[in-house]
C-alpha positions, 0 to 999 in steps of 0.5 A, spaced: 962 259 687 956 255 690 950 258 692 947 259 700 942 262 704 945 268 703 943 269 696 936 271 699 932 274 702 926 270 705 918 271 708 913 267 710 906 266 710 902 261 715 894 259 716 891 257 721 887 260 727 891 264 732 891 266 738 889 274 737 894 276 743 901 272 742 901 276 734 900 282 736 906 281 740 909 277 735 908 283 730 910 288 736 917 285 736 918 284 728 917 291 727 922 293 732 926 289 727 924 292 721 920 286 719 912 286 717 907 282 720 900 282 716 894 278 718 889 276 713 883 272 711 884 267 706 877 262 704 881 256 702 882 255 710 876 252 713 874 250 721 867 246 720 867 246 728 867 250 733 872 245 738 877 250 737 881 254 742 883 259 738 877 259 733 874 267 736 880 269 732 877 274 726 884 272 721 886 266 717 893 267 715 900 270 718 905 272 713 912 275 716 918 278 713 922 281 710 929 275 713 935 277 711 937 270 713 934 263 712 936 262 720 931 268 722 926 266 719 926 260 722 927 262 728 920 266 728 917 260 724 918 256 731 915 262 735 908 257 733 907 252 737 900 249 740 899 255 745 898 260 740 896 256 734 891 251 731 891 248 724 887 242 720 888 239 713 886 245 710 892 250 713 898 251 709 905 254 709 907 258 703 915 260 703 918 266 700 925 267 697 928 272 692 934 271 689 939 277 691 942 276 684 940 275 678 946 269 676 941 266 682 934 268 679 936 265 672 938 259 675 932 257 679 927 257 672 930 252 670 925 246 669 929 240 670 931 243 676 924 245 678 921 237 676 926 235 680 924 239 687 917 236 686 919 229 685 923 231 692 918 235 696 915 228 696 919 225 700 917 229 707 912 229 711 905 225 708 901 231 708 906 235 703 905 228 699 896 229 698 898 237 698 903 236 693 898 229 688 893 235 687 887 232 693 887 241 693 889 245 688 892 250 691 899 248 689 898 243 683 905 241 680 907 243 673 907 238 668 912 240 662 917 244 660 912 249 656 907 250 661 913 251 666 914 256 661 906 259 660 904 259 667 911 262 670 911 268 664 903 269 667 905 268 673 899 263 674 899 263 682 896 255 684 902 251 683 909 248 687 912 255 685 909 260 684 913 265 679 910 271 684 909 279 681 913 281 688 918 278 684 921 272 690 919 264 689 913 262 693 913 255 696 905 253 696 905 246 697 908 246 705 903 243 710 902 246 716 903 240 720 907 238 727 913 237 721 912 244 718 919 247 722 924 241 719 920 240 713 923 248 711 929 246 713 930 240 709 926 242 703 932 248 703 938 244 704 935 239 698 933 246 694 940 248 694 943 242 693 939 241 686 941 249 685 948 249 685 948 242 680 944 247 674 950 251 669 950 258 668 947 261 662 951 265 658 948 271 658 952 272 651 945 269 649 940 272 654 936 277 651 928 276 653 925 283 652 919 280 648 914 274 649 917 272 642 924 272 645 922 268 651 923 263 646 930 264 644 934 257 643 937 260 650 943 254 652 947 253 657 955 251 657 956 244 654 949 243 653 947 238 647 945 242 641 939 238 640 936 240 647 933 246 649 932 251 656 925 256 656 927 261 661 921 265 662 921 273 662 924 277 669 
């Protein structure tokens, strides 16, 4: 069965300034929906100006959830517009999403799968591409197999994906320019596509209780035997 949307659950964060009375209806009508909005601080935001409308706003980063559907989340992500919200090259998006199984979850720590994400995250809009080529470090790309492994086991948090102890998969390179609602969108049909063509583990052969059994010669079927898959620990 292939793998959707609806295998996850979803959540968002969004930086920039904000205009101080559209989120608080915004988090009004969330929780009515028994979803959270929090507002936060963030450092790595920076407006050197004062030739900002919403630049009085004493926040720095809006996260939103808990979305049982990607389509929700979406919905609400569209709610930020240019009459409640302003962004510059320092303003991110960082997308949420937890694997409702763990088949799902097994997958998506797959290295091969994760290179090739970032090979396509890439291809969208051009300040995805200067996030995602390290101008900031805010979501470095991994760079082999084993430091997949190290920094998803720590749970290392300034990289493409982050391993978060929350347990969800956290999208750090988004930009929060004019394309940030359909680069989500793309990036999530072309996520799943790359998902859907990682093989199952045996789960015969799936037994990481230790950090020395992380690295167990962990395979998948019809896998060549001379080839080896490090999957980091739950």
């Amino acid at each position: 069965m292939k793998i959707n949307t609806n295998d996850f659950s979803w959540g968002f964060e969004i930086e920039g300034l904000f205009d101080t009375e559209f989120v608080q209806e915004l988090k009004w009508e969330e929780n009515q929906k028994g979803r959270i909005l929090e507002t936060k601080g963030d450092g790595s935001v920076r407006f050197d100006d004062d030739d900002y409308e919403f630049i009085n706003c004493n926040y720095r980063e809006v996260a939103v959830g808990i979305f049982n559907s990607h389509k929700e989340l979406v919905r609400t992500l569209k709610k930020f517009d240019s009459s409640n919200y302003e962004f510059n090259n320092s303003c991110g998006i960082h997308l949420h999403l937890k694997p409702r199984n763990q088949r799902t979850r097994l997958k998506f720590m797959d290295y091969h799968f994760i290179k090739k994400l970032q090979e396509k995250a890439q291809k969208l809009s051009p300040n995805i591409k200067r996030r995602i080529l390290n101008e900031n470090g805010w979501c470095r790309q991994y760079k082999g197999l084993q430091t997949l492994r190290n920094e998803f086991d720590r749970k290392e948090k300034y990289r493409f994906v982050r391993n978060h102890p929350k347990g969800t998969f956290e999208f750090r390179f988004f930009s929060a320019d004019e394309n940030r609602v359909s680069n989500v969108e793309v990036f999530v049909k072309i996520m799943l596509k790359e998902l859907n063509k990682v093989k199952d583990i045996k789960t015969k052969n799936y037994t990481l209780k230790t950090d020395e059994e992380i690295l167990i010669k962990t395979r998948f079927e019809n896998y060549k035997s001379n080839e080896i898959k490090i999957i980091c620990a739950i």
